[in-house]
C-alpha positions as CSV (number, residue, x, y, z in Angstrom):
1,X,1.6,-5.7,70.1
2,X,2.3,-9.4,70.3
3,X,2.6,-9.7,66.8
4,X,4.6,-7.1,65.8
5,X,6.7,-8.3,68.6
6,X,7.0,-11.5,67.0
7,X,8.0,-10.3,63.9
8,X,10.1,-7.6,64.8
9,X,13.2,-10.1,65.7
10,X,12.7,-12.6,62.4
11,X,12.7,-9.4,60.2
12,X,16.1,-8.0,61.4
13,X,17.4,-11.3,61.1
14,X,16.3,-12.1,57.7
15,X,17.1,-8.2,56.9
16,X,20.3,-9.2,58.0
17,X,21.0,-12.7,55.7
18,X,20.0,-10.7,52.8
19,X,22.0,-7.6,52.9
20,X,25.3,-10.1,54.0
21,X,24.5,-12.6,51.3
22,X,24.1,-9.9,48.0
23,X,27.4,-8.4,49.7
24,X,29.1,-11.9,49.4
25,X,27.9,-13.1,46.2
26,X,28.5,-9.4,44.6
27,X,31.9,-9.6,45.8
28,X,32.4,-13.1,44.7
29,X,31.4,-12.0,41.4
30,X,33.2,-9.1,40.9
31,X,36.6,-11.0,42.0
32,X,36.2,-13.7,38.9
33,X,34.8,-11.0,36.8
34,X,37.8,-9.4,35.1
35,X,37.6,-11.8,31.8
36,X,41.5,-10.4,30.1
37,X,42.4,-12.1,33.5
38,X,40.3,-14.8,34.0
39,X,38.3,-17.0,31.4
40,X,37.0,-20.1,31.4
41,X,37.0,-21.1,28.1
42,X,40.9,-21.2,28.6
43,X,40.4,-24.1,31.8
44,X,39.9,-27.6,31.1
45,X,36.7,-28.0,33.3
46,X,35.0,-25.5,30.9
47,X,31.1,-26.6,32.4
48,X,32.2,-26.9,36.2
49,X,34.1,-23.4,35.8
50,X,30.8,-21.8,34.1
51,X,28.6,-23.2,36.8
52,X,30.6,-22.3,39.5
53,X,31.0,-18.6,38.5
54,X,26.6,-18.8,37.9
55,X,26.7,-20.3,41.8
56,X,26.2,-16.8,43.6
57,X,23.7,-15.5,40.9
58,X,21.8,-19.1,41.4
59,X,21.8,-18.1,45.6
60,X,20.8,-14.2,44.8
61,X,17.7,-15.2,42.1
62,X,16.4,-17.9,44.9
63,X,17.0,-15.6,48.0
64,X,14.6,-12.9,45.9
65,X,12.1,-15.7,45.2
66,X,11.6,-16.9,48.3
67,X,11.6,-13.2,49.9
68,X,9.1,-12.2,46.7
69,X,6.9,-15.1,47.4
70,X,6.4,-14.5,51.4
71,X,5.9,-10.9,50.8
72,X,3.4,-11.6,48.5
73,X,1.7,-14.3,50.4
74,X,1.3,-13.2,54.5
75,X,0.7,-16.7,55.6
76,X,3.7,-17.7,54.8
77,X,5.6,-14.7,56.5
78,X,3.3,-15.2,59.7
79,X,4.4,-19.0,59.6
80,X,7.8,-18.1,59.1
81,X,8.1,-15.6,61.9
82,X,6.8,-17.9,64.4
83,X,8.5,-20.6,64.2
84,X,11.9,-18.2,63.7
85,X,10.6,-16.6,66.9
86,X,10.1,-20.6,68.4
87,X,14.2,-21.1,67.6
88,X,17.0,-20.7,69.6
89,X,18.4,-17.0,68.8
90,X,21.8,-17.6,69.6
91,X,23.3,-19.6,66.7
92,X,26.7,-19.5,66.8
93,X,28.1,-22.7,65.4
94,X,25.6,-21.6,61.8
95,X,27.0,-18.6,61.4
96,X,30.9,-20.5,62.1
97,X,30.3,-23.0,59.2
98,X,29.0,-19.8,57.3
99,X,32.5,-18.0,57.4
100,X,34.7,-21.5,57.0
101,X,32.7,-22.1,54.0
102,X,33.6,-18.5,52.9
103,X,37.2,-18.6,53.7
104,X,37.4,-22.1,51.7
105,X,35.9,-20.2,48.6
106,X,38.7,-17.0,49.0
107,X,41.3,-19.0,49.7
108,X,42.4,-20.0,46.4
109,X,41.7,-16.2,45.3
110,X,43.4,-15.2,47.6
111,X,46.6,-17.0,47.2
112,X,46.3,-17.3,43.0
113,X,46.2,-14.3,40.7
114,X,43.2,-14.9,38.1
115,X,46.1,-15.6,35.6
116,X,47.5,-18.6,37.7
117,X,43.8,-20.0,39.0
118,X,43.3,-20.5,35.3
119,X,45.7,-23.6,34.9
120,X,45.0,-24.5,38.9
121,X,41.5,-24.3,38.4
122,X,41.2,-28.1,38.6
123,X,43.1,-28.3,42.1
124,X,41.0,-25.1,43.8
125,X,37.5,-26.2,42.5
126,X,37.0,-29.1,45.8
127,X,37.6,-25.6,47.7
128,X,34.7,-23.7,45.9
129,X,32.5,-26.1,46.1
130,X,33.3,-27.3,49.5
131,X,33.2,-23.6,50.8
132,X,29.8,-22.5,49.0
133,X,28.0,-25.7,50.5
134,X,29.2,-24.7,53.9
135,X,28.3,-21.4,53.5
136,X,25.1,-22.3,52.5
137,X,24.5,-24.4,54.6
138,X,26.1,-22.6,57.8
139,X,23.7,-19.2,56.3
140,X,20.2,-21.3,56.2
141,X,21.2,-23.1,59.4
142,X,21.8,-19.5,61.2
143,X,17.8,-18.7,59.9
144,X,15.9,-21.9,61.0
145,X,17.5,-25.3,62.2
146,X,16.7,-28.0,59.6
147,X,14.1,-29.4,61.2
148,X,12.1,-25.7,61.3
149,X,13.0,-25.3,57.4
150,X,11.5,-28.7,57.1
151,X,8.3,-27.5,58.5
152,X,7.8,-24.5,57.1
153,X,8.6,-25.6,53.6
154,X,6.6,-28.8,53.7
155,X,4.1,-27.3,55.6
156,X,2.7,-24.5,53.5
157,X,2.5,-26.8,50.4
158,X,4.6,-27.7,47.5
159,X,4.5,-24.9,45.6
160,X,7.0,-22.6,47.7
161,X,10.3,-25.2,47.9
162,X,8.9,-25.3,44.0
163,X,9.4,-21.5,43.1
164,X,12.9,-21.6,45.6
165,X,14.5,-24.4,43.6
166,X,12.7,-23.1,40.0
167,X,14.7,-19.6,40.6
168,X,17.8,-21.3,42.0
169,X,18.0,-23.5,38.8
170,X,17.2,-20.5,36.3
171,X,20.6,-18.9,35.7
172,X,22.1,-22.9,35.7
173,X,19.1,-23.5,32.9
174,X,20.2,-20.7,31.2
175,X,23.9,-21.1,31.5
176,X,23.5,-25.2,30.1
177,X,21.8,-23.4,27.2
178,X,23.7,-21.0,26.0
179,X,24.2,-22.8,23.0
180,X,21.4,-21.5,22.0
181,X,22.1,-18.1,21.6
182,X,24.7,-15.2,21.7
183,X,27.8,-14.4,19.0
184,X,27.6,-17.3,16.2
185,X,25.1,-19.1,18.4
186,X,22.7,-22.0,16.9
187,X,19.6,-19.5,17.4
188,X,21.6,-16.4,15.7
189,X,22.6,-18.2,13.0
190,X,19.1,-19.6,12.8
191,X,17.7,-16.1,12.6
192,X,20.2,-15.4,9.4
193,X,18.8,-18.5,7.7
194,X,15.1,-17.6,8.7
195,X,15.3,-14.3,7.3
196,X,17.4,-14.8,4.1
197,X,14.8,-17.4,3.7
198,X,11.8,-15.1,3.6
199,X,13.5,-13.1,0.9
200,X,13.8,-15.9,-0.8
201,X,10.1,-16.7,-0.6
202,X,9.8,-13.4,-1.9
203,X,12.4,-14.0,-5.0
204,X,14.4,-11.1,-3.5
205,X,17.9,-11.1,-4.5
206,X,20.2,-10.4,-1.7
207,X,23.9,-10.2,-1.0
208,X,25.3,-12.0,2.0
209,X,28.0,-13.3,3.9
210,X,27.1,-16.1,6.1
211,X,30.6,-16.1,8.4
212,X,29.8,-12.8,9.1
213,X,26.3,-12.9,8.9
214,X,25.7,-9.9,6.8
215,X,22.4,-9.7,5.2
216,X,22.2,-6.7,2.5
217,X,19.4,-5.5,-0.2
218,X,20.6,-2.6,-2.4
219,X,22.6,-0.3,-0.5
220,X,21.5,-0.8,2.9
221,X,22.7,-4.0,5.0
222,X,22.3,-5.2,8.8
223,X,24.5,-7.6,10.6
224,X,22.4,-10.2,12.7
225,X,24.2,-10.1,16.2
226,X,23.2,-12.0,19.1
227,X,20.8,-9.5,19.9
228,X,18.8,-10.1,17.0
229,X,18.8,-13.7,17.9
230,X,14.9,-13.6,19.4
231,X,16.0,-14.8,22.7
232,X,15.1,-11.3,24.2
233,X,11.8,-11.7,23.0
234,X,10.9,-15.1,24.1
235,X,12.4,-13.9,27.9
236,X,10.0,-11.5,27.4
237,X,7.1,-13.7,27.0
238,X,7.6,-16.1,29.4
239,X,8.0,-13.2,32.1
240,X,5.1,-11.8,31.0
241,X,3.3,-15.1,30.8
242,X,4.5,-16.2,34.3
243,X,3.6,-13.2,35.6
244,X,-0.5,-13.9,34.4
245,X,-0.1,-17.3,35.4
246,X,0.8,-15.6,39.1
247,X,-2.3,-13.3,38.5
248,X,-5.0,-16.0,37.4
249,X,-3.4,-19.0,39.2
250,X,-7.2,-19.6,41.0
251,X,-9.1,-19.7,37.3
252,X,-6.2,-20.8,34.9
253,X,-5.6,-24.4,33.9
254,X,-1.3,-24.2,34.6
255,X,-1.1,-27.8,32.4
256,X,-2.8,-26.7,29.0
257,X,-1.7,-22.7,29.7
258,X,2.0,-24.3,30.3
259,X,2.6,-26.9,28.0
260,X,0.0,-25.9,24.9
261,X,0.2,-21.9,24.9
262,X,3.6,-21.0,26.0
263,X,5.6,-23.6,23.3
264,X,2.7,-21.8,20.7
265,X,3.7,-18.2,22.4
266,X,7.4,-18.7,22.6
267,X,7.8,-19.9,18.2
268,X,5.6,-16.9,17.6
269,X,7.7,-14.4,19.1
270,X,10.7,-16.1,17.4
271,X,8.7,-15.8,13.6
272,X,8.0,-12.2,14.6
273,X,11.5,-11.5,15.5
274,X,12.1,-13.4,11.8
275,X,9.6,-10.3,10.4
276,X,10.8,-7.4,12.3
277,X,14.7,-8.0,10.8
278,X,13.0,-8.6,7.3
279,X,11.0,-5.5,7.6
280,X,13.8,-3.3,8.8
281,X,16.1,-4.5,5.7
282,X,13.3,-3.7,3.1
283,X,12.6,-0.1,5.1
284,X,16.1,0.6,4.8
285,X,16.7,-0.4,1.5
286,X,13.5,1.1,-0.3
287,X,12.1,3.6,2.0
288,X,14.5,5.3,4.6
289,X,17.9,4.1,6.5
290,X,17.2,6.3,8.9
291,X,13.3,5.4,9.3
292,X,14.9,1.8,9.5
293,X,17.6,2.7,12.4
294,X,16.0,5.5,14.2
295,X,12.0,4.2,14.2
296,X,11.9,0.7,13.2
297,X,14.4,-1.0,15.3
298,X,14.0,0.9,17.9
299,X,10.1,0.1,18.5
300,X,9.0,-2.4,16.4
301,X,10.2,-5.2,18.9
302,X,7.8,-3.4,21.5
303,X,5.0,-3.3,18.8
304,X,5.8,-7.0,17.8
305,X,5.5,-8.1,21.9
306,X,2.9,-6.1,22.8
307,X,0.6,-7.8,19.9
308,X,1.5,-10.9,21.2
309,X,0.7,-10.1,24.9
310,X,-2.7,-9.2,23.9
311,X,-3.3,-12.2,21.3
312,X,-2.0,-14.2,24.6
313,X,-4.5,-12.2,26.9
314,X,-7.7,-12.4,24.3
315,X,-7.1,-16.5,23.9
316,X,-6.8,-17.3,27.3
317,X,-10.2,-15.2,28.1
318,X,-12.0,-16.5,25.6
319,X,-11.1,-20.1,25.1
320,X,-12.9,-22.4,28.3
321,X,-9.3,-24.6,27.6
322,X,-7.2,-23.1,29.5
323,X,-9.8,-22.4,32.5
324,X,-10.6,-24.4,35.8
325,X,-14.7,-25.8,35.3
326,X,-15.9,-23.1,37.8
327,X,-14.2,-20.2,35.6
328,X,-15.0,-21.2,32.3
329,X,-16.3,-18.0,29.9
330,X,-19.0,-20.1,29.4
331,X,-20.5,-20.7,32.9
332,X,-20.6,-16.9,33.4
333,X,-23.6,-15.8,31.2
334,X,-23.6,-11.7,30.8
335,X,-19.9,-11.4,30.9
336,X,-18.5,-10.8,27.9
337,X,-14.5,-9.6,27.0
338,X,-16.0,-5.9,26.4
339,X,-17.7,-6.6,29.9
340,X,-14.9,-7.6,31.7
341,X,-13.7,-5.1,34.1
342,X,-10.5,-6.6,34.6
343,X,-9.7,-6.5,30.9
344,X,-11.3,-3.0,30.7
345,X,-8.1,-1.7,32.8
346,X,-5.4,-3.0,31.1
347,X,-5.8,-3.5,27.1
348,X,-6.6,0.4,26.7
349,X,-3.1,0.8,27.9
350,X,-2.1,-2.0,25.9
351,X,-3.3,-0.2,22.8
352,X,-2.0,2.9,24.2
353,X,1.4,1.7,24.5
354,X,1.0,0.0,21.2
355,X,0.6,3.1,19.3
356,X,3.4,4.7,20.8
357,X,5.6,2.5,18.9
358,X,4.1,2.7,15.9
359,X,3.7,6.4,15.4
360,X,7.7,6.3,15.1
361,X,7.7,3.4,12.0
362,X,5.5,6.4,10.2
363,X,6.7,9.5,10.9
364,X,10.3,10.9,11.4
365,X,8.9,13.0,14.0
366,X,6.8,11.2,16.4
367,X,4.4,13.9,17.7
368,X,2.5,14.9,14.2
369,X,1.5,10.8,14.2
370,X,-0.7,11.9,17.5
371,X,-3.8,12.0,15.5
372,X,-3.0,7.7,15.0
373,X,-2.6,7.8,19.4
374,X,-6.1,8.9,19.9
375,X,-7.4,6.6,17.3
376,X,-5.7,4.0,18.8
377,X,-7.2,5.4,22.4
378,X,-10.4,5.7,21.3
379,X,-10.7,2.4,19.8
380,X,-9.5,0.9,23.6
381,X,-12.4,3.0,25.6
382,X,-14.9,2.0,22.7
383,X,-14.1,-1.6,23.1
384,X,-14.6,-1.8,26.9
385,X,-17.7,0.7,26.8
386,X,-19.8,-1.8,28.7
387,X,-17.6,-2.4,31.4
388,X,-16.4,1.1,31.7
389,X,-20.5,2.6,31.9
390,X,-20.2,0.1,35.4
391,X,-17.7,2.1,36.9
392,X,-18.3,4.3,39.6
393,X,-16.7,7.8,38.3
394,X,-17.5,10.0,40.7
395,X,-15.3,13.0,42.2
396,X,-15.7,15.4,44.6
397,X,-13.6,19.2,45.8
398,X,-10.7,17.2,47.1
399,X,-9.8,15.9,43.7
400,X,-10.4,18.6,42.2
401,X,-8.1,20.9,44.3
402,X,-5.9,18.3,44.1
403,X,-5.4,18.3,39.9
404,X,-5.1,22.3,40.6
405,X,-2.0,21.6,42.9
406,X,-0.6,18.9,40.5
407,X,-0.6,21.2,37.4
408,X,1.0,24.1,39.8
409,X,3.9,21.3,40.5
410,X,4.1,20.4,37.0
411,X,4.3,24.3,35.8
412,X,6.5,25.0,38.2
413,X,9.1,22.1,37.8
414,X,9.2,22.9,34.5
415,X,12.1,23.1,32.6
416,X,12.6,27.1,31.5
417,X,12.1,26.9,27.4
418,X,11.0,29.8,25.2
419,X,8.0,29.2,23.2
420,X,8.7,27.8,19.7
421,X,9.6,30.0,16.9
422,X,8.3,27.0,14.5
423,X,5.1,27.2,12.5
424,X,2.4,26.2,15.2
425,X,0.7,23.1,14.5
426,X,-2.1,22.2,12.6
427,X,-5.6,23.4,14.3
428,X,-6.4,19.6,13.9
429,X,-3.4,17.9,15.4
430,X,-4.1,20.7,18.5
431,X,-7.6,19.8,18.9
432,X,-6.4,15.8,18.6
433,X,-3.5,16.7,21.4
434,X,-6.3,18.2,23.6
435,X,-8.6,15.8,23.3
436,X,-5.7,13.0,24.0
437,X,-4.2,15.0,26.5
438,X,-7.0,15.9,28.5
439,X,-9.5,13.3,28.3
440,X,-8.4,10.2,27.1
441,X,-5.3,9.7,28.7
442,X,-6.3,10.6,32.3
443,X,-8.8,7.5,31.7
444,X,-6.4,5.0,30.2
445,X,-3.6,5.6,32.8
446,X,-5.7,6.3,36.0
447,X,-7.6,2.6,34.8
448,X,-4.1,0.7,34.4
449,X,-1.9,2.5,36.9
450,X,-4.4,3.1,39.8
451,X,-7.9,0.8,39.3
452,X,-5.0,-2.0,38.3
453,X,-1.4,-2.1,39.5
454,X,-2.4,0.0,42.6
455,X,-5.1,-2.0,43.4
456,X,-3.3,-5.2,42.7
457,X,-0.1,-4.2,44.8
458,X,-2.0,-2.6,47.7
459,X,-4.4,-5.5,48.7
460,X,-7.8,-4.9,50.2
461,X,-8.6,-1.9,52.1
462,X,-8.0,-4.0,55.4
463,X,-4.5,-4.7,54.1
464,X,-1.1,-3.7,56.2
465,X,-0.1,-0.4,56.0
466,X,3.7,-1.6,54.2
467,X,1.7,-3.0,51.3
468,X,0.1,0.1,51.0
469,X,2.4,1.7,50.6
470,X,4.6,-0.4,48.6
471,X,1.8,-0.8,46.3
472,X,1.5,3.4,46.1
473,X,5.3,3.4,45.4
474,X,5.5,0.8,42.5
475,X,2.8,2.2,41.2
476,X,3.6,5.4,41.3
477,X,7.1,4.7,40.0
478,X,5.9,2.9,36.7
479,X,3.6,6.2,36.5
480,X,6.8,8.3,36.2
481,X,8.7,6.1,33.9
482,X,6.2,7.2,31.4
483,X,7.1,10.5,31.8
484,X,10.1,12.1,30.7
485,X,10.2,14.3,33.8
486,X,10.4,11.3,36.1
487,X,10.2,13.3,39.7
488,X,7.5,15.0,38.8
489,X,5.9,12.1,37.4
490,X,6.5,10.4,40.3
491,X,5.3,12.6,42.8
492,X,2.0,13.2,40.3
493,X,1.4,9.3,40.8
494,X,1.6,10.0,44.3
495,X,-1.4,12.1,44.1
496,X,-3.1,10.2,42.1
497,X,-2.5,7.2,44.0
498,X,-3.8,8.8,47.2
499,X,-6.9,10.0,45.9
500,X,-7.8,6.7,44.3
501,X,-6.8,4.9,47.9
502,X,-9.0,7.3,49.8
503,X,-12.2,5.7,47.7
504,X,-11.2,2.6,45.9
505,X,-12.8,4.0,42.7
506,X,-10.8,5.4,39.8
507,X,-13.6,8.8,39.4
508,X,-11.0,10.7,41.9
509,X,-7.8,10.4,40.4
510,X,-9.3,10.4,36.8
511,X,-11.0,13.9,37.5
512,X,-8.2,15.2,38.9
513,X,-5.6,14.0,36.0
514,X,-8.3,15.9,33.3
515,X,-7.9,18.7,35.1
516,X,-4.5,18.8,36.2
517,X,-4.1,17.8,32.2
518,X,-6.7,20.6,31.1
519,X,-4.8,23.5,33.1
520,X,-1.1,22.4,32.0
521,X,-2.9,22.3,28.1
522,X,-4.4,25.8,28.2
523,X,-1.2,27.5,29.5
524,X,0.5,25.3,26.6
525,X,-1.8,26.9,24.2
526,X,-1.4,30.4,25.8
527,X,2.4,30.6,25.5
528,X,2.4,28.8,22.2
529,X,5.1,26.4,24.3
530,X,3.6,23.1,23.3
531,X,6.6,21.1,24.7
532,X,4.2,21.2,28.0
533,X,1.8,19.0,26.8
């Protein structure tokens, strides 16, 4: 009782500072935003304009770091709750430099139309920044006094006022770089280069026109926009790697996994980017336009990341570089990749995913390229055989009953469609569906979705109930974004996710998903209405 008393005071307050700061800095944002108005490539302090306009997405990004951070670490929410709850609760003169320092920042857009702030933009910037370092101030100040943020920041480490001031410089970082990328950019026009270069390897004659940056073979031509400039791909990776680093932090090496693999990860998601575009002007020129539009673009940058997440995954497991002396692969005899239950949960999916986005490269209609799916799922089970005989797959009536009420939901919910008139499929591609459907799916989702994310959101069994249940939501939400009816994908995952939370072994949910899967597939099969399934 003590402690939720404790808490109970520091979490309205900080509820509070969030909800008033995204209101202000949304606001802010959407005053300056109207760009036939307002643009600052027409004032003369183009950088100082930029960065100020980046300012309130800079506060936002640390706000949700620091928030991200505690809620993922108690100790530091405990820490900061007490010494919140230590603090005087009446701060008055805060929360008055808070709204000077907001008044100094709408003053001049208040009193200026966009058009006019344009050429004054000189004269009101001492105001912006003046007002956002009061406001910033007056808002942290209205938290903890200084001398309390000094403790708790100091006092839980380094690596916290690291990640606060990492996220705060991000959109600055990306903002001084932009450069880089978007229309005309030194990495777009890079790209062009690249891939008329690999034609040329090829001795491909193309035709092209550089200051539009037009690349053509035959009759079929693609303009290289700043979308096909790679720098998608390389946020991708470094999200994706930051998030492993997050994951591994207690057996990963950060120098060697930072400044060897990510540089190596980064130019090889660039060169692949350089391949996809190559490949999608040769499909389109000697294949199909369409193939090239509809399929290729569409999914081979998925393909394309996806290989690389799992070359990323396989190095760092098998290479004693990148790990810390007491997690080196080769101080723990008898544990193997295929053996490694952690792995076992997540590359199936991988390859799951994977062939999703390949099937549509191949075929113009993506379901009779199935057959390739539960290749592609079988060879992700067969991998991980030895660390999938370890797991504990046992179910009982509960689950059971439970797969029965989730195929009722699903039968019910669904949408009313006659039963195709087409020629039915192939007795081949049926038996492929069902044995997809029904018994290898429920496996490869159940392991990621449940045994994984679940499991890695939720905590421990002794964990608070809000991380429970947080963990059941995300979990369940990514569940129905894999689904194209997303509510009843959603409140599936919530099944699922119970069931597997109920034993802390995946045999529950996965029986239940096979036979939830097994009952919506015979009815399929019965009214010749394979949309079901």
């Amino acid at each position: 009782m003590r402690q939720e008393l404790i808490l109970r005071p520091a979490s309205m307050r900080l509820a509070v500072f969030l909800l008033v700061a995204v209101a202000e800095a949304a606001a802010i944002r959407l005053l300056t935003y109207d760009a036939d108005q307002f643009f600052c490539g027409n004032v003369s302090a183009y950088t100082l304009c930029r960065g100020l306009r980046t300012l309130p997405l800079s506060v936002f990004f640390m706000c949700a770091a620091v928030v991200l951070m505690t809620v993922a670490r108690p100790r530091l929410w405990h820490s900061y709750a007490h010494l919140a709850a230590a603090a005087p609760s009446r701060r008055l003169v805060p929360a008055g430099l808070h709204l000077l320092g907001l008044v100094l920042v709408l003053v001049p857009l208040w009193r200026l139309p966009l058009t006019q702030l344009e050429a004054q933009f000189s004269q009101a910037a001492p105001l912006f920044l003046a007002g956002g370092a009061l406001a910033l101030l007056g808002a942290a100040l209205w938290l903890l006094p200084l001398r309390v943020w000094k403790q708790w920041l100091l006092g839980n480490g380094a690596f916290l006022p690291l990640v606060a001031a990492g996220f705060f410089l991000l959109p600055l970082v990306v903002e001084a770089t932009g450069w880089l990328w978007g229309e005309n950019r030194a990495l777009t026009r890079l790209t062009f280069q690249a891939v008329s270069g690999v034609f040329a390897l090829t001795g491909t004659e193309l035709f092209t026109l550089p200051g539009e940056r037009i690349i053509g073979l035959n009759d079929f031509s693609v303009r290289i926009a700043s979308g096909c400039s790679g720098a998608e791909g390389v946020a991708l990776v470094a999200v994706f790697m930051a998030l492993y680093a997050l994951l591994a932090r207690r057996t990963l090496r950060m120098g060697p996994y930072w400044a060897v693999l990510f540089p190596v990860a980064v130019c090889l998601s660039w060169i692949l980017n350089i391949l996809r575009i190559s490949a999608l002007i040769w499909l389109g020129a000697n294949v199909s336009p369409k193939l090239a539009v509809d399929g290729f673009h569409s999914y081979a940058g998925w393909l394309m990341f996806s290989l690389l997440a799992f070359a990323v995954l396989a190095i760092v497991h098998n290479m004693a570089f990148f790990h810390t002396g007491a997690a080196k692969p080769g101080s723990r005899p008898g544990l193997p990749l295929r053996a490694d239950p952690l792995f076992a949960r997540i590359v199936p999916f991988i390859l799951f995913m994977m062939s999703g986005t390949i099937t549509p490269l191949l075929w113009e209609n993506p379901a009779d390229g199935y057959p390739l799916r539960v290749a592609f799922m079988l060879l992700g089970l067969a991998l991980f055989w030895p660390a999938l005989r370890a797991i504990d797959w046992r179910a009982g009536p509960a689950d059971w009953l439970t797969g029965c009420a989730v195929a009722a939901m699903w039968l019910l919910l669904a949408p009313d469609t006659a039963a195709s008139a087409a020629q039915a499929p192939d007795p081949f591609w049926i038996l492929c569906r069902l044995l997809g459907t029904v018994l290898l799916v429920p496996v490869i989702e159940e392991l990621f979705f449940r045994a994984y994310v679940l499991e890695r959101a939720a905590g421990t069994s002794a964990a608070a109930p809000w991380r429970v249940l947080a963990g059941l939501a995300v979990s369940s939400l990514l569940f129905a974004a894999l689904h194209d009816r997303w509510l009843a994908g959603a409140a599936a995952g919530v099944a699922f996710g119970l069931l597997y939370l109920r034993t802390r072994r995946p045999g529950g949910a996965v029986q239940a998903h096979m036979l939830a899967n097994a009952i919506i597939a015979a009815v399929a099969i019965a009214t010749m209405n394979y949309d079901l399934i």
